[in-house]
Structures are given as structure tokens and as C-alpha cells.
N, C-alpha and C positions, 0 to 999 in steps of 0.2 A: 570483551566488552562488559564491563559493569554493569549488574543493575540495581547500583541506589538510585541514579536518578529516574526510573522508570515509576510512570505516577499505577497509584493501586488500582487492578481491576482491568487494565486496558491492554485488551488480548486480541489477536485478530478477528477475531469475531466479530468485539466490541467497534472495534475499528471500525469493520465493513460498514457495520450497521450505522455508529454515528455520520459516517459520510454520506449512506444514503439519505439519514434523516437530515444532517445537513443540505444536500444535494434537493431535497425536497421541499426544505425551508426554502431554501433559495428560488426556485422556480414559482413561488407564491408571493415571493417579495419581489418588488424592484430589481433587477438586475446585478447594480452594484451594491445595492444594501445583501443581497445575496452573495453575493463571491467577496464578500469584503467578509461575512460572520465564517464563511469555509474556507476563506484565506486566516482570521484571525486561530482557528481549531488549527490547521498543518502549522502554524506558528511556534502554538504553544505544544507539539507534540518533542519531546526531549527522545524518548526511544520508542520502536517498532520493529516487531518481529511479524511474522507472515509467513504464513505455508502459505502455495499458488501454486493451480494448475492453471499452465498456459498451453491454448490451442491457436494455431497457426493457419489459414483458412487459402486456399488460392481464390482464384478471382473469379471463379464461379462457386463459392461457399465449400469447395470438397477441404476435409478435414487432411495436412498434407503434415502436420509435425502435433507433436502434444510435449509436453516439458511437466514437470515436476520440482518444484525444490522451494526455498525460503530467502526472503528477502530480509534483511535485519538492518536498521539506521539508527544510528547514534550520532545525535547533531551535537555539535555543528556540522562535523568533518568527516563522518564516519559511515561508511558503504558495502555491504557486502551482499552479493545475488549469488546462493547454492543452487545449482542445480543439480539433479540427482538422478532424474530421470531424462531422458534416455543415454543419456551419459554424462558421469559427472564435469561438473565446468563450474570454475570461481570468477568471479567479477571481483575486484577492489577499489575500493577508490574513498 
């Protein structure tokens, strides 16, 4: 996966954050004035990388799987979920 098209600065971190502040605009505006400015951001995002931990909960909150690994998108077409933890596993697509 190349990254010339990856715009400067935007790291998962930056990520999270912009979606929250997104996600926060949103609930102060309008509804669809809201998910139209956090649908136009996922529009214009060309690549994304992402560490995540994922916890898996049953249906009384008991913690019953956790996962580990990175998410990586290259649009238009391009999909890849590592997982590392607790064994490794590739997604494609």
C-alpha cells in the first residue's frame, strides 16, 4: 500500500479525535446537517491505518474475547484487518 496519497499529519489518533469532534458537531447541529459534515470527512479520507483493541462483552457485560491488531484502508478498493492478538488472522478485501 502506498503512501503518496496519505494527506500530512493524519494518524490514528488524529483520526479518533477528528470523529469525535465531528460526532460532537453533529449532535449540536440538525441531524442531517450533522451526518452530512461526518459523511463529507469519511469521503475525503483517501488512506487509514489504526491499531485497535477490540473487547467482545456477553450479554451480561462479562469481558469473554479482547483482540488486538490494525486496520489499514486504501480507497477506493482496498481493505486489510490484522489481527495479532490473540491469534493472528488477516481480513482482505
Amino acid at each position: 500500500m502506498t503512501q503518496s496519497t496519505r494527506k500530512p499529519g493524519l494518524t490514528s489518533g488524529s483520526i479518533s479525535l477528528l470523529i469525535v469532534i465531528a460526532s460532537s458537531a453533529a449532535a449540536a447541529l440538525e441531524p442531517e446537517a450533522g451526518l452530512a459534515r461526518v459523511q463529507q470527512f469519511l469521503d475525503e479520507v483517501e488512506t487509514l491505518r489504526a491499531e485497535f483493541h477490540q473487547t467482545v462483552e456477553d450479554g451480561e457485560g462479562r469481558v469473554v474475547q479482547t483482540s488486538d491488531g490494525v486496520l489499514t484502508i486504501a480507497r477506493p478498493d482496498r481493505f486489510r484487518w490484522d489481527y495479532a492478538e490473540p491469534y493472528e488472522q488477516l481480513v482482505l478485501a
